[in-house]
Structure formats: structure tokens, C-alpha cells
C-alpha positions as CSV (number, residue, x, y, z in Angstrom):
1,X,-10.8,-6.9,35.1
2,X,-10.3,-7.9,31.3
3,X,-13.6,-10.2,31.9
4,X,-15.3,-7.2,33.2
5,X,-14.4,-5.0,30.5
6,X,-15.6,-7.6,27.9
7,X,-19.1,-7.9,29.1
8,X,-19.0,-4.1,29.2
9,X,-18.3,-3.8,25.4
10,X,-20.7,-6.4,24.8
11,X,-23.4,-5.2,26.8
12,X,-22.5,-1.2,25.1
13,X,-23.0,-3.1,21.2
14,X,-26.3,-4.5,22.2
15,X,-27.7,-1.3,23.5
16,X,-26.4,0.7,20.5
17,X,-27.6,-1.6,18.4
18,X,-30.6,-1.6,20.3
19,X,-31.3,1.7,20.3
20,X,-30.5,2.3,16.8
21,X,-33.2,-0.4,15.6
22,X,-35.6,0.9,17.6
23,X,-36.0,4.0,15.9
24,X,-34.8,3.1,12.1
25,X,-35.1,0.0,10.2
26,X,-32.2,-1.6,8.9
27,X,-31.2,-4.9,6.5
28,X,-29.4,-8.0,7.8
29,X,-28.7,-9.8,4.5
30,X,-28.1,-13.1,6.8
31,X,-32.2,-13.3,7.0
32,X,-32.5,-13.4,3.0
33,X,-33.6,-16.1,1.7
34,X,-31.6,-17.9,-1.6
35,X,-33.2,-17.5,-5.2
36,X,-35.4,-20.0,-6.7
37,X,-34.0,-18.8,-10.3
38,X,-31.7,-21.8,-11.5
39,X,-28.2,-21.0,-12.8
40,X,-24.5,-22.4,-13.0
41,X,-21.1,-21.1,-12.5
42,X,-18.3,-21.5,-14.8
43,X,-14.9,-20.7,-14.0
44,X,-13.5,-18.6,-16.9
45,X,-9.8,-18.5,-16.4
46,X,-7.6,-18.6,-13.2
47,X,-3.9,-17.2,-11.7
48,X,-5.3,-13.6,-11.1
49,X,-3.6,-11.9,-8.3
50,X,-5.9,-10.1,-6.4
51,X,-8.1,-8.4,-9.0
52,X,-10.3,-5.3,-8.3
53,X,-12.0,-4.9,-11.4
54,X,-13.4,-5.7,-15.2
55,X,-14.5,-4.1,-17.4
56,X,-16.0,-5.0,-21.4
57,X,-14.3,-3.6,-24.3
58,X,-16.3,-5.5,-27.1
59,X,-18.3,-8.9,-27.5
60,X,-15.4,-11.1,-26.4
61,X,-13.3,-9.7,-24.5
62,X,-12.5,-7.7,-20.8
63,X,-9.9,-6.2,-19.1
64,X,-9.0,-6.8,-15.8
65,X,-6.7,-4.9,-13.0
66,X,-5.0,-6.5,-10.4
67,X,-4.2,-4.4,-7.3
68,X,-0.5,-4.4,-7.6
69,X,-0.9,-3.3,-11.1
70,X,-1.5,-6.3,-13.1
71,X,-3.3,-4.9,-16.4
72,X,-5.5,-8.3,-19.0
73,X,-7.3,-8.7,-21.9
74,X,-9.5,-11.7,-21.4
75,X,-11.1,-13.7,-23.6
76,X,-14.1,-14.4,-22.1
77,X,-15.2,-17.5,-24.2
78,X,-11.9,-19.1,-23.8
79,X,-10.1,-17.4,-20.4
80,X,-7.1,-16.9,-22.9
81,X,-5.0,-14.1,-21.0
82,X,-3.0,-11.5,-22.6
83,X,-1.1,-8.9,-20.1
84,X,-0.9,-5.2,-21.3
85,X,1.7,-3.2,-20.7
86,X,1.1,0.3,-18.5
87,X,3.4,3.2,-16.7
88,X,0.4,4.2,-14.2
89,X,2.1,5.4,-11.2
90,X,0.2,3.1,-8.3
91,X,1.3,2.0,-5.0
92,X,2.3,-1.7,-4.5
93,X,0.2,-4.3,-2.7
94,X,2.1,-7.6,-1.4
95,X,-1.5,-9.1,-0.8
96,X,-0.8,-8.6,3.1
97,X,-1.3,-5.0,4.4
98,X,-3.2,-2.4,3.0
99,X,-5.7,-1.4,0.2
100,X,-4.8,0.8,-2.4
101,X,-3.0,-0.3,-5.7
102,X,-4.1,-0.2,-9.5
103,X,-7.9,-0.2,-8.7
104,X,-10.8,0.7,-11.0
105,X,-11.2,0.3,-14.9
106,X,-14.2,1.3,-17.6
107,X,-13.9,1.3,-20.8
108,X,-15.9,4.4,-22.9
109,X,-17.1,3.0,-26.3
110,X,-17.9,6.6,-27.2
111,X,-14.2,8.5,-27.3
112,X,-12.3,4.7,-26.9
113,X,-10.5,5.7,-24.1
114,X,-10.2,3.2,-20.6
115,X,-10.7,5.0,-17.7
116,X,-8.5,3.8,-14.7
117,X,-8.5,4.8,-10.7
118,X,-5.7,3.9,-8.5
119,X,-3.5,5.0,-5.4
120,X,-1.1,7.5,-7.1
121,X,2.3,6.8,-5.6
122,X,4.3,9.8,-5.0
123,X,7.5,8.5,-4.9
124,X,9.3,11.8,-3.1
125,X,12.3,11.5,-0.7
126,X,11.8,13.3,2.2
127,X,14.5,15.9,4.1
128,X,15.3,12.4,6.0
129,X,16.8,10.8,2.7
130,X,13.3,8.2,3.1
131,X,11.0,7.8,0.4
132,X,7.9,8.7,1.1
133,X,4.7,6.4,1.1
134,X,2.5,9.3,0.5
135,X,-0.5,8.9,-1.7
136,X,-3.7,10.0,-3.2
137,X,-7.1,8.5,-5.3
138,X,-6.0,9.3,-8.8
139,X,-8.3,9.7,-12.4
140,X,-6.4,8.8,-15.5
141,X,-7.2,7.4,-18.7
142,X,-5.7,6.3,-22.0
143,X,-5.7,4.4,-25.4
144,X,-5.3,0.4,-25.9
145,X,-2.8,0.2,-28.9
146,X,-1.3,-3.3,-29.3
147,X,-1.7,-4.7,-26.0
148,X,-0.4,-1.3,-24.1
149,X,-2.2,1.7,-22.8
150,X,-0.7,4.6,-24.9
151,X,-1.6,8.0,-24.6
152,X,-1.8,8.4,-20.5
153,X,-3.4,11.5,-19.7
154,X,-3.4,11.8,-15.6
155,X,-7.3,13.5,-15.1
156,X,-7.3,14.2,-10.8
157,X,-5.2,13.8,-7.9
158,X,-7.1,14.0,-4.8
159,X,-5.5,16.7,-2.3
160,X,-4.3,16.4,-0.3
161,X,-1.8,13.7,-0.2
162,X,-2.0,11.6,2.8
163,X,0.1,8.7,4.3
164,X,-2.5,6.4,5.0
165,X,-3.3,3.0,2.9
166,X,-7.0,2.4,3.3
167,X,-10.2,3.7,1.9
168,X,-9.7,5.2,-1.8
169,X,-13.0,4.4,-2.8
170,X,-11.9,4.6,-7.0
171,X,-15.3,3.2,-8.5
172,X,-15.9,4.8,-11.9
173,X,-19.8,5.6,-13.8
174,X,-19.9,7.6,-17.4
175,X,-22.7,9.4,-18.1
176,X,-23.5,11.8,-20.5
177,X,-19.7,12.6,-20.9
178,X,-19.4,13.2,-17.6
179,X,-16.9,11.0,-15.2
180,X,-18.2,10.1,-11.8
181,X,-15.7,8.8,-9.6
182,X,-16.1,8.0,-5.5
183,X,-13.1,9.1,-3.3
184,X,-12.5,7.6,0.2
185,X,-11.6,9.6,3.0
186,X,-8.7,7.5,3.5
187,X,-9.5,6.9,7.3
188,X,-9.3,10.4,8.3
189,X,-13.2,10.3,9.0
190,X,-14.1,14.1,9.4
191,X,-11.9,15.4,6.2
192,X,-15.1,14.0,4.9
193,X,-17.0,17.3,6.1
194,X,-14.7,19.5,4.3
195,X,-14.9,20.6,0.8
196,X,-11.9,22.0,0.3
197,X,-10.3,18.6,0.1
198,X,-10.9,15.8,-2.1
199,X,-11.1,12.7,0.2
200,X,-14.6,11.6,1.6
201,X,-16.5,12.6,-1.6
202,X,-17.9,11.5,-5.2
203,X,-16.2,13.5,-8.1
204,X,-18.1,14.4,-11.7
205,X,-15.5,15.9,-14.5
206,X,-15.9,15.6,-17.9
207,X,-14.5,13.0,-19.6
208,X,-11.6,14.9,-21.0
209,X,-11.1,16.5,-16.9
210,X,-12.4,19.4,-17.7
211,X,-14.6,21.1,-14.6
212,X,-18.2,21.2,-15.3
213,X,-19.6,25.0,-14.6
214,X,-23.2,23.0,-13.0
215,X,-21.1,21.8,-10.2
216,X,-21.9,22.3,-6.8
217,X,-18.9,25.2,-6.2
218,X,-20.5,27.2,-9.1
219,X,-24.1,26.6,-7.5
220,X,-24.1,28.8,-4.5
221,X,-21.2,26.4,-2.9
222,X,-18.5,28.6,-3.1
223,X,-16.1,27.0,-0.5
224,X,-16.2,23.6,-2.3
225,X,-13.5,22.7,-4.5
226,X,-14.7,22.6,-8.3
227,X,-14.1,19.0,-8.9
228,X,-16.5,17.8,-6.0
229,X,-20.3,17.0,-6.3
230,X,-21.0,15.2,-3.0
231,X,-19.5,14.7,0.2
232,X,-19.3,13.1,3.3
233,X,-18.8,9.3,2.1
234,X,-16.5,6.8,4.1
235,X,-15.2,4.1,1.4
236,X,-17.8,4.1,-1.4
237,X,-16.6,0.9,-3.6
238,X,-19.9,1.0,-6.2
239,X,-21.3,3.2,-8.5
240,X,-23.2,2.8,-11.7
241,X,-26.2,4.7,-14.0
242,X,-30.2,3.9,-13.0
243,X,-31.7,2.3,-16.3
244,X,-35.4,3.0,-14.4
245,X,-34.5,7.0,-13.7
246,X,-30.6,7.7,-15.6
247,X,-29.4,9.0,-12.0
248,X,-26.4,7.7,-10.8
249,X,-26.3,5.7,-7.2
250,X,-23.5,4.5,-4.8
251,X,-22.9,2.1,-2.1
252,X,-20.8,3.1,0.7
253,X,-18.5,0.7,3.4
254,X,-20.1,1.8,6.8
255,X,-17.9,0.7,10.0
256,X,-19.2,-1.9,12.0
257,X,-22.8,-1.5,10.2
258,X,-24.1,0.9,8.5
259,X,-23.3,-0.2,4.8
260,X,-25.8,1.4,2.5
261,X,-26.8,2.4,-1.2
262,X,-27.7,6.1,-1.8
263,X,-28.4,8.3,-4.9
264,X,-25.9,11.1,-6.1
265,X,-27.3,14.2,-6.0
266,X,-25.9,17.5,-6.7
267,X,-24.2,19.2,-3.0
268,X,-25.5,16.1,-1.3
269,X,-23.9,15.1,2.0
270,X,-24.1,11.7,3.6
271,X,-22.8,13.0,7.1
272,X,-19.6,10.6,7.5
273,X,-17.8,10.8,10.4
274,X,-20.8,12.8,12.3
275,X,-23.1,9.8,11.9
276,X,-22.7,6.8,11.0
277,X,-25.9,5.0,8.9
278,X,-26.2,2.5,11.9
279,X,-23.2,1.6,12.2
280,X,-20.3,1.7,15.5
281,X,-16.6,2.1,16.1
282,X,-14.9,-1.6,15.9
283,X,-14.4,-1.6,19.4
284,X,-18.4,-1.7,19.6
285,X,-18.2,2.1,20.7
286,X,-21.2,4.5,19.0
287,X,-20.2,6.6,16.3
288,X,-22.5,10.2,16.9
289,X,-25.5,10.0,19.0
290,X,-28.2,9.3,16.4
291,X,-27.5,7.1,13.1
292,X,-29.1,9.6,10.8
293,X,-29.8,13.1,10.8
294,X,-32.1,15.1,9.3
295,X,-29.9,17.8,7.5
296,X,-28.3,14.6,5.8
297,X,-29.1,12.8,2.6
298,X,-30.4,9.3,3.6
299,X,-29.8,6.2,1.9
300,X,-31.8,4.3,0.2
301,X,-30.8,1.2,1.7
302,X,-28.6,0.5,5.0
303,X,-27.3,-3.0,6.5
304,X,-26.8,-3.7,9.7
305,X,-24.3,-5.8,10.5
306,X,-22.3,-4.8,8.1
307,X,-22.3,-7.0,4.3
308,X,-18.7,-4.7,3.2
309,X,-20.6,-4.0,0.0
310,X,-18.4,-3.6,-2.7
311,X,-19.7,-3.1,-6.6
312,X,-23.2,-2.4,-7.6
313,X,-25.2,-2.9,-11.3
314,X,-28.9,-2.6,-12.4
315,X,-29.3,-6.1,-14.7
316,X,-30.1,-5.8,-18.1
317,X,-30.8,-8.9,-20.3
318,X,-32.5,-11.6,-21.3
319,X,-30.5,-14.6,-19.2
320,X,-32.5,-13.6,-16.2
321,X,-35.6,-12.0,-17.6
322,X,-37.0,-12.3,-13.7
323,X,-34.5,-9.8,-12.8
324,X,-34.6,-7.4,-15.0
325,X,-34.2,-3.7,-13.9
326,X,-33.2,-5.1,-10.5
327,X,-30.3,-4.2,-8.8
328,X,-27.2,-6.5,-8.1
329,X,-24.5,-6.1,-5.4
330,X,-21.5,-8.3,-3.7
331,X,-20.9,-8.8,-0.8
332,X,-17.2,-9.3,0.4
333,X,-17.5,-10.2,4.3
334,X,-20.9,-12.2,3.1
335,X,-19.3,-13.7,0.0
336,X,-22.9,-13.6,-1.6
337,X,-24.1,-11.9,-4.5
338,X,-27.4,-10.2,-3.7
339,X,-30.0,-9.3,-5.5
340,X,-32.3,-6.3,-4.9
341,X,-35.9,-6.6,-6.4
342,X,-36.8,-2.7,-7.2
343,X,-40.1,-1.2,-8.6
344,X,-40.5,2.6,-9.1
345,X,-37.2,3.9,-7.6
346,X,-38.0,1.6,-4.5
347,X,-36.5,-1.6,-2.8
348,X,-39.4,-4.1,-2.3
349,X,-37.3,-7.6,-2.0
350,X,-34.0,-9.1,-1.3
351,X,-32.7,-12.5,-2.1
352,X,-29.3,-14.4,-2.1
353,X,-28.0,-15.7,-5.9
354,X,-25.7,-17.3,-4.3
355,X,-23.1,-17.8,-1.5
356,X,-20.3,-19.1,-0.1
357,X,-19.2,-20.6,-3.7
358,X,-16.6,-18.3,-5.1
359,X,-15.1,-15.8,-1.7
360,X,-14.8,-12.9,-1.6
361,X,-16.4,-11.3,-4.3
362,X,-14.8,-7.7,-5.4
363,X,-16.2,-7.3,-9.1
364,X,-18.9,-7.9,-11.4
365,X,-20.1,-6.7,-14.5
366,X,-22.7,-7.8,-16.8
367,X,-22.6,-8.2,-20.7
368,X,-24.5,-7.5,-23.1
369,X,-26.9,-11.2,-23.1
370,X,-27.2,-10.8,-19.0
371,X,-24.6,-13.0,-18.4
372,X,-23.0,-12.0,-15.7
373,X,-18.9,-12.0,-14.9
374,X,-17.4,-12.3,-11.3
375,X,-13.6,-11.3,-9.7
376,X,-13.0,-13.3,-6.5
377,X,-10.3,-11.4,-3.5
378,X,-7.4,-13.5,-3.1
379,X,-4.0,-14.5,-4.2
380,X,-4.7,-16.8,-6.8
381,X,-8.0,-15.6,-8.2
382,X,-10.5,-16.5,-10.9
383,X,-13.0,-15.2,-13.1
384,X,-16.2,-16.8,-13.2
385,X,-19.6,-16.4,-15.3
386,X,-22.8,-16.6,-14.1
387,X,-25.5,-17.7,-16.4
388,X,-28.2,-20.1,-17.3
């Protein structure tokens, strides 16, 4: 009986998957070849506990979050580490279960502040006398005074709160003084069809949380909360600025399949949980009837099998001159960094950096000479630096 069911599920995936590549083309970043472009890695500094982001605050230096709420400056010449002291109101993460915490960080050279995402902890006890693990994808920001983030001003908390630890989404863009932030739907799937609640959508507020009066609710979108400018995302873990068009674009965790990069546009919606990009239930099961739909926005960009996508940059800089205005990504299941030749707002090549070297790989940003600086996902982390 259990043999039978098994060749059924694997006989189900095949067709899906059949079916689905019949009618749409999709990526499998397995068949890419590796870069001819010659680099090195260099380990940086080491001991970081399960870091989820970096971000540049001048020449030398980056800050760092760890997911149970580590806060560094690094030197990034040296690896010297110095912790700074916080009182953000996160969830904890034992490295075991789970996978919300202190998440995402940028820092704003034009008004100073840092910018943070996490998984707001509310820390209520219930009518039962048990303290509740509710929680929520949370905005704040605040000054770095002396090694300590002063002046904490809380931005968003998504409603509502939900006892779930899994898909908060929390990467950060700035542009133009407004604050784009991506909001997982927490697994809840279809909460990311309504717009009256914050999971399952991409944010814009200005910088100082005020609500901008372009968004989509003031726009003919009346039901939509004010804060929301997209919706129907699963687990979007990258976001950053176009240098080729200054629009901002995502990537997006699909299931099983169906990771892909898309633009941000005003009212958009990416369909999440009535289609699924390509992607199927874990079990092997089809999400929907049809990976796309029409009345969608489409991505740009779609995997199958999945790569678990995580951050995404254009590279700027002169250490890789053959890359420039490309676009980067990691991979966490495919522990590769990828790059993404693009020309006139389109893909036209894909090649592997590199794999298998560093893990997992969670974060990346790139400085100001095109080097380019890497977060690993484990216990007992490091931060590396790609470059010539």
C-alpha cells in the first residue's frame, strides 16, 4: 500500500511538472554553467550566530544582525567585532525551529538612521496565565550613538498578529525617502489575497512612517490598507533599487518551485496562494490548476526546482567590470551565488560565481569598489569577501 502510494506521488510530480513546462518556460540553475571571471574568497571574521543580514555604514565598516538578536559593527579590513547594544522587541531563535528573529538592516546615509525588520514579539499572557508566542513583521529604526541604537522609533506592525513562526519576508530598499519593505504571509497562503491585512505583501512608507497619499488605497483601491503597495507574495527575502530603470524589484520563496524575481509595481498582485509560479505543495500535490494567470503580474524570472532565493543586488563597480549592471542573487538550498547577465530590463544569461564553498548563503551586499561581502546560515558563521 505505502509502495503504491509512493509511485503515485511520484508519478503526480512528474506530470505537474510536466504539464507546467510544457506551456511556460522555467530556470533550473543546476544547468548553469560556472563563471570564467577569476576571483578569491577571503574569510573576514568568524563566531556569527546565524546572521541574516549586513549592511555598510561608511568605508570600513558594516553592521550585521543575528537572528536571535545579535547586533555588530565590523571592521571589514580587519573582521574586528564590536556588539551594539539594542531593546528591539524580536522573537528568539535557538538555531533549531523556526524563522523569524532580528532580521533585516540598512543603513540611510541621508537622515543617519538604520533601518531594522524583525518578528515583533508580543510578549502578552493570555486568559490561560501562558505567554503568548504571537507575532508580527515589524519596521523600526533608530540612531547609532556609541556602539547602541538610541532613539528607537517602532515604524509598522503587520496586523494581524499571528501564531505562526515562518515566512516574515523583512527585506528592506530606500528610495526616494520612501521605505520598501516585503511582508510574508506567515504560512497562511490566501491572507495573501486580502488587503486588509498586512501579511503576503510589499510595504512603501516614508522614511519617517508616514503614509504616502500615491498609494494604492488612495488610487481607486479603497479596500486596501494604506500602508500596502503590492500583494499576493509568499516569503519575498530580496529587494533592492534597478540602477538600469530606478524601479524597485523582489524575489519571492515559491514552494516546491516556483522561486522567481518580479518588479514592484503600484496595486500589483503576484497571485500567491491561487497560483503558484510553477511551483507544488511539498507533498508533490499542484498548487491551482495553471502556474500563472493572466489577471496576475508575472515575474520576470521563475526557477523550477526551487533555488530558495534569498537576497538580490544589481553590481556596481569596477572589481568586476564584466558584470556591471548585472544582477546578483544567493541561493540558500543551492549554496551558489548566481549571477544574472541583464541588458535592457531583460535576462539574457545565467552563470554560477561560485558554489558549494561557503553554505548556505543568506546575505550579500556590495561596497562601494565592487567587492562584494557574504553571510553564511549556520551556527557558527562567517563573513567573507568576494573580490579579485
Amino acid at each position: 500500500m505505502l509502495k503504491n502510494y509512493i509511485v503515485f506521488i511520484i508519478y503526480l510530480t512528474f506530470f505537474n511538472l510536466s504539464h507546467v513546462n510544457s506551456t511556460e518556460t522555467f530556470s533550473d540553475y543546476k544547468k548553469y554553467p560556472l563563471t570564467k571571471s577569476k576571483f578569491k574568497l577571503q574569510k573576514i571574521t568568524n563566531q556569527l550566530n546565524f546572521p541574516w543580514a549586513l549592511t555598510f555604514i561608511d568605508n570600513d565598516n558594516l553592521i550585521i544582525t543575528e537572528k536571535n538578536g545579535g547586533l555588530y559593527k565590523i571592521n571589514k579590513k580587519t573582521g574586528q567585532k564590536q556588539a551594539i547594544k539594542h531593546n528591539i522587541q524580536h522573537i528568539g531563535y535557538d538555531g533549531n525551529s523556526g524563522q523569524g528573529g532580528f532580521l533585516d538592516t540598512y543603513f540611510n546615509s541621508k537622515d543617519g538612521f538604520l533601518y531594522f525588520t524583525y518578528s515583533h514579539d508580543f510578549k502578552e499572557i493570555m486568559p490561560n496565565k501562558k505567554l503568548s508566542k504571537a507575532s508580527s513583521t515589524a519596521i523600526a529604526r533608530g540612531k547609532l550613538i556609541k556602539n547602541e541604537i538610541k532613539d528607537l522609533e517602532i515604524l509598522l506592525i503587520a496586523k494581524p498578529k499571528l501564531v505562526t513562526n515562518k515566512h516574515f519576508g523583512s527585506r528592506i530598499a530606500i528610495k526616494n525617502n520612501f521605505l520598501y519593505v516585503t511582508f510574508g504571509e506567515r504560512g497562511k497562503g490566501m491572507i495573501s489575497q486580502d488587503p486588509t491585512k498586512h501579511p503576503g505583501s510589499i510595504i512603501r512608507i516614508k522614511t519617517n512612517g508616514k503614509i504616502p497619499t500615491d498609494n494604492p488605497k488612495f488610487s481607486g483601491n479603497k479596500e486596501w490598507l494604506p500602508e500596502i503597495y503590492a500583494i499576493g507574495v509568499r516569503n519575498p527575502q530580496g529587494i533592492t533599487v534597478s540602477p538600469h530603470d530606478n524601479e524597485i524589484y523582489f524575489s519571492n520563496h515559491g514552494p516546491r518551485g516556483g522561486d522567481h524575481i518580479g518588479q514592484v509595481k503600484s496595486g500589483a498582485n503576484y497571485g500567491w496562494k491561487d497560483i503558484a509560479w510553477g511551483g507544488t505543495k511539498y507533498s508533490g500535490f499542484s498548487i491551482g490548476k495553471v502556474p500563472f494567470k493572466k489577471k496576475y503580474d508575472k515575474p520576470i524570472k521563475t526557477w523550477v526546482p526551487s533555488i530558495a532565493i534569498s537576497s538580490i543586488q544589481f553590481y556596481d563597480g569596477d572589481i568586476f567590470p564584466e558584470w556591471k549592471g548585472d544582477l546578483i542573487v544567493c541561493s540558500l538550498n543551492g549554496k551558489s551565488l548566481i549571477r544574472l547577465g541583464y541588458k535592457d530590463n531583460e535576462i539574457i544569461d545565467e552563470e554560477i560565481i561560485f558554489k558549494n564553498k561557503i553554505g548556505r548563503i543568506r546575505d550579500f551586499k556590495i561596497d562601494k569598489k565592487g567587492n562584494i561581502f557574504l553571510v553564511n546560515d549556520k551556527r557558527n558563521a562567517e563573513l567573507w569577501k568576494l573580490t579579485r
